[in-house]
C-alpha positions in Angstrom: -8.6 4.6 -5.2 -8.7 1.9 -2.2 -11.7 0.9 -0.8 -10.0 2.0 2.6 -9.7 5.3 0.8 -13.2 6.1 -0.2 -14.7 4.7 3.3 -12.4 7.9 4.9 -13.5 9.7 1.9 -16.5 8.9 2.9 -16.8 9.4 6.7 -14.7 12.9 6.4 -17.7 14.0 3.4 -20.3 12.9 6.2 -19.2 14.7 9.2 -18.2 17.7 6.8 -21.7 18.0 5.7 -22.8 17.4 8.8 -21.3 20.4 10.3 -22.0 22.2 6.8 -25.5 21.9 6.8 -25.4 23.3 10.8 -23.2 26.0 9.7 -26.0 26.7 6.6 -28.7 26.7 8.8 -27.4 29.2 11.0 -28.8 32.0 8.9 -24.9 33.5 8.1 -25.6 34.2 4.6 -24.3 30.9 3.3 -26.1 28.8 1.4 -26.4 24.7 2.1 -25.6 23.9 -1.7 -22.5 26.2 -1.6 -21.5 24.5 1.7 -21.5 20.9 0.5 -20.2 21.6 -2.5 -17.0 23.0 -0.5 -17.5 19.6 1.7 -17.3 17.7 -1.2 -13.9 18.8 -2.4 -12.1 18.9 0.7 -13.5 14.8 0.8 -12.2 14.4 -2.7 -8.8 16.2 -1.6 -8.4 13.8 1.4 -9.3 10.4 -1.1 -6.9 12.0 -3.9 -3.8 12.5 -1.3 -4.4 8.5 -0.4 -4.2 7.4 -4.4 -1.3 9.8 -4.7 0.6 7.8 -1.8 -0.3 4.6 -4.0 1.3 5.8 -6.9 4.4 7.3 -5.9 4.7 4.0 -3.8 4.6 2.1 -7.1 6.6 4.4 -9.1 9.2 3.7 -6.2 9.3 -0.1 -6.3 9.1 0.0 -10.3 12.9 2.4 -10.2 14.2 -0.4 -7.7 13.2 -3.4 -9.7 14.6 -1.9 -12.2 17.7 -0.6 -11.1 18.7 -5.1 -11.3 19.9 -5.6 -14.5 19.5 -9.0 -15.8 17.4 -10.4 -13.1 15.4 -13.4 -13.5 11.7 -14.4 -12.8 12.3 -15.8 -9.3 8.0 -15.3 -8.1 7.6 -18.9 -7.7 10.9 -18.8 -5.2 8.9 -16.4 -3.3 6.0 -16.4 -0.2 4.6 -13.6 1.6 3.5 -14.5 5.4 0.1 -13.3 6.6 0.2 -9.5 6.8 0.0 -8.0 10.6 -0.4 -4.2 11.7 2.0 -3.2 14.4 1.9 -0.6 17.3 2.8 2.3 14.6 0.0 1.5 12.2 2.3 -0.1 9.6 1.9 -3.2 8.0 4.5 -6.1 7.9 5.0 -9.6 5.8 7.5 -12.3 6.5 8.8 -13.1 3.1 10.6 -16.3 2.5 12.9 -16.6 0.0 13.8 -20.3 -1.3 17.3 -20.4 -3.6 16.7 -23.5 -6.1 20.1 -23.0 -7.6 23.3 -24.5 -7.2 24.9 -21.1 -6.2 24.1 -18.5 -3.5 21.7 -15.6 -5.6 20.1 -12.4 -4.5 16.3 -11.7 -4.9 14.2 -8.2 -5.1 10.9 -8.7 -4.5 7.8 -6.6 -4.5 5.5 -7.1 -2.1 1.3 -5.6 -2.3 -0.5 -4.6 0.6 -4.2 -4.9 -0.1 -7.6 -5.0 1.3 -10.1 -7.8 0.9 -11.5 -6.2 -1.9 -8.1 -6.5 -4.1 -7.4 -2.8 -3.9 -3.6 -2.0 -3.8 -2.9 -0.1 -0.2 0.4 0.0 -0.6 4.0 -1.3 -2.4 7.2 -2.2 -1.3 10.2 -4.1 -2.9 12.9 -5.6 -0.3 15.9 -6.8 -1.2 17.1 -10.6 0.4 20.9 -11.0 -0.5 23.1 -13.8 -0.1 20.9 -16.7 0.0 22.8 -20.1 -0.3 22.1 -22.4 -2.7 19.5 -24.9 -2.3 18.7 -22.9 0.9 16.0 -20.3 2.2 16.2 -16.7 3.9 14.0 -14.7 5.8 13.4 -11.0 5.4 10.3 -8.7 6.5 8.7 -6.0 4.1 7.2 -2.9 6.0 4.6 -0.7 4.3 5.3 2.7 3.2 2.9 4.0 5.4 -0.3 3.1 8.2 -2.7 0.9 7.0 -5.6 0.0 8.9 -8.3 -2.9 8.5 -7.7 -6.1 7.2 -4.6 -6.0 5.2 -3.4 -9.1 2.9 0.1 -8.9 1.5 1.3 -10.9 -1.7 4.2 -11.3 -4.0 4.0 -8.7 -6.8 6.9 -9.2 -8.7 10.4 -11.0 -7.9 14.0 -11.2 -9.4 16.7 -13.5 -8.9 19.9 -11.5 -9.9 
């Protein structure tokens, strides 16, 4: 789970108790320890659907790289740009692709969205095609979904096919 994850976790558990224990103390028959127990899982419910989004993200970029047969180990050809958040609440990376070889290749490359703590936000692989050789392309990887905070992106994996 993200660190980004538990901090909602944990602000969606406070206010839930929060409003639990005012709703226990009402004198409706509930009890408080009934109460936050129910706060408790509806907190774990909201940290579990952000891990979910985590996995299927990675299950995603593992079926592209995999889908290139024969590809190459290409991460030192590769640089991910400072990650910035747009308007929509997604983040974005310039990645720069550098062709070493004497022919034009085509690259996958997975790029990590993660918070200053190392935990994985967020996957993506893009695809930079037709880069000449002994030359450099731009492309720009988009995350899945919003992330918030300070976000650092980095080079995962990379093929050269």
């Amino acid at each position: 789970m993200t660190g980004r994850g538990v901090r909602g976790a944990g602000a969606v558990l406070a206010a839930v108790i929060v409003a639990a224990t005012a709703t226990a103390c009402s004198h409706d028959g509930g009890s408080a320890s009934g109460t936050v127990s129910q706060a408790a899982s509806a907190a774990s419910s909201v940290a579990s659907k952000g891990a979910d989004a985590v996995a299927s993200a990675t299950a995603a970029a593992e079926d592209k790289l995999n889908s290139f047969k024969d590809g190459v180990n290409a991460s030192g050809d590769v640089k991910a740009g400072a990650a910035a958040t747009g308007k929509d609440g997604h983040a974005t990376s310039k990645v720069t692709v550098r062709n070493g070889t004497d022919s034009t290749q085509s690259y996958a490359v997975q790029i990590n969205f993660r918070d200053p703590s190392g935990n994985l936000l967020d996957t993506v692989v893009v695809t930079v095609d037709d880069v000449a050789a002994k030359g450099t392309k731009d492309a720009t990887a988009r995350s899945n979904r919003k992330l918030g905070g300070d976000v650092r992106a980095e080079v995962g994996e990379a093929l050269r096919h």
